[in-house]
N, C-alpha and C positions, 0 to 999 in steps of 0.2 A: 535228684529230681528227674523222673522220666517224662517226657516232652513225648506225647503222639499228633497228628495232624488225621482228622477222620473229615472225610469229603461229605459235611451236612451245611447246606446253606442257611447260615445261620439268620436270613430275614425272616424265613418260616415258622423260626421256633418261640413259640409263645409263654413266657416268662412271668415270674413275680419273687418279692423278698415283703418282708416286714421289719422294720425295725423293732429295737427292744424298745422300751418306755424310755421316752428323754425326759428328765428334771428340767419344770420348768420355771419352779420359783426357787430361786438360793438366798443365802444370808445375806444379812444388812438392805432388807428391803427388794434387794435387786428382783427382776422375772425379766421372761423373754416376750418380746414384742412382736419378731420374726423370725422364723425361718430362713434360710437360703438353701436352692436346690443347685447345685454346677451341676452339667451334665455335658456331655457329647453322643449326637448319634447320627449315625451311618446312612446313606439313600437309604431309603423303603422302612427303614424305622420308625416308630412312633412307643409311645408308652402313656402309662397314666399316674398322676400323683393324689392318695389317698390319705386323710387321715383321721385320727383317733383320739380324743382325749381322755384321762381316763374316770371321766364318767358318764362317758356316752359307752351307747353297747355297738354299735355299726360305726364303718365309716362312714366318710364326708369325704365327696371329689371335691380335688383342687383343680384340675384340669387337667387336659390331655394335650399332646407334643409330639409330633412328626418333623418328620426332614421335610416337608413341603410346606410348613408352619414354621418353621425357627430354624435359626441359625446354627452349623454343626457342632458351636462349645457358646454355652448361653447358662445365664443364673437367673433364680425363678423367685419371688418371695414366695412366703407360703405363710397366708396372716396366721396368728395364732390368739386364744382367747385367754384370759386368768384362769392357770387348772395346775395341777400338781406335776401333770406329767401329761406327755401325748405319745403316739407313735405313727408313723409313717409306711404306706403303703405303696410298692410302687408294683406296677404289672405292665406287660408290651410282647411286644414282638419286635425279633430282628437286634443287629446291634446297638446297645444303647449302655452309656459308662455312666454311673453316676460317683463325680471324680468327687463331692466333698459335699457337706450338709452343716451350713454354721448356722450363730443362733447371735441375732443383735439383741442385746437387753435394755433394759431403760431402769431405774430408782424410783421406787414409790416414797410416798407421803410417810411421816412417822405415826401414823395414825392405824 
């Protein structure tokens, strides 16, 4: 692995990722209730959480997150509605980690 260090401050640089489609309904009834976002970021950081189900065509803001708004490592829910699958959009500026994204379920009716 080569390791370089290049002198760009990185609160300047303006970022995004998308997720792939997360399964949102599994066997034996189960589906996802919520999201969790873990994240950490940096002074001067902020970013924004987007998402997707899939059978919508655009995203949906969930909200937006700076260092002058939250705490430097903080979890975010992120409701979610009955759909097969969603994805997740995140965009920002500056240092920002998103350290992990779980998913709480709940059991439907046998109906």
């Amino acid at each position: 692995v080569v390791s370089t260090r290049v002198s760009i401050d990185e609160r300047i640089i303006d970022w995004y990722f998308e997720t792939a489609p997360m399964t949102l309904c599994l066997p034996d009834r189960q589906y996802v209730t919520n999201l969790h976002v873990r994240y950490a970021l940096k002074e001067g950081a902020h970013f924004r959480i987007e998402i997707k189900f899939q059978e919508d065509i655009d995203f949906t803001a969930v909200g937006e997150f700076s260092r002058e708004t939250a705490e430097t490592t903080c979890m975010i829910p992120v409701p979610v509605r009955r759909s097969d699958s969603a994805s997740l959009r995140f965009s920002g500026t500056g240092d920002v980690t998103i350290i992990s994204i779980g998913k709480t379920f709940s059991e439907g009716s046998d109906r």
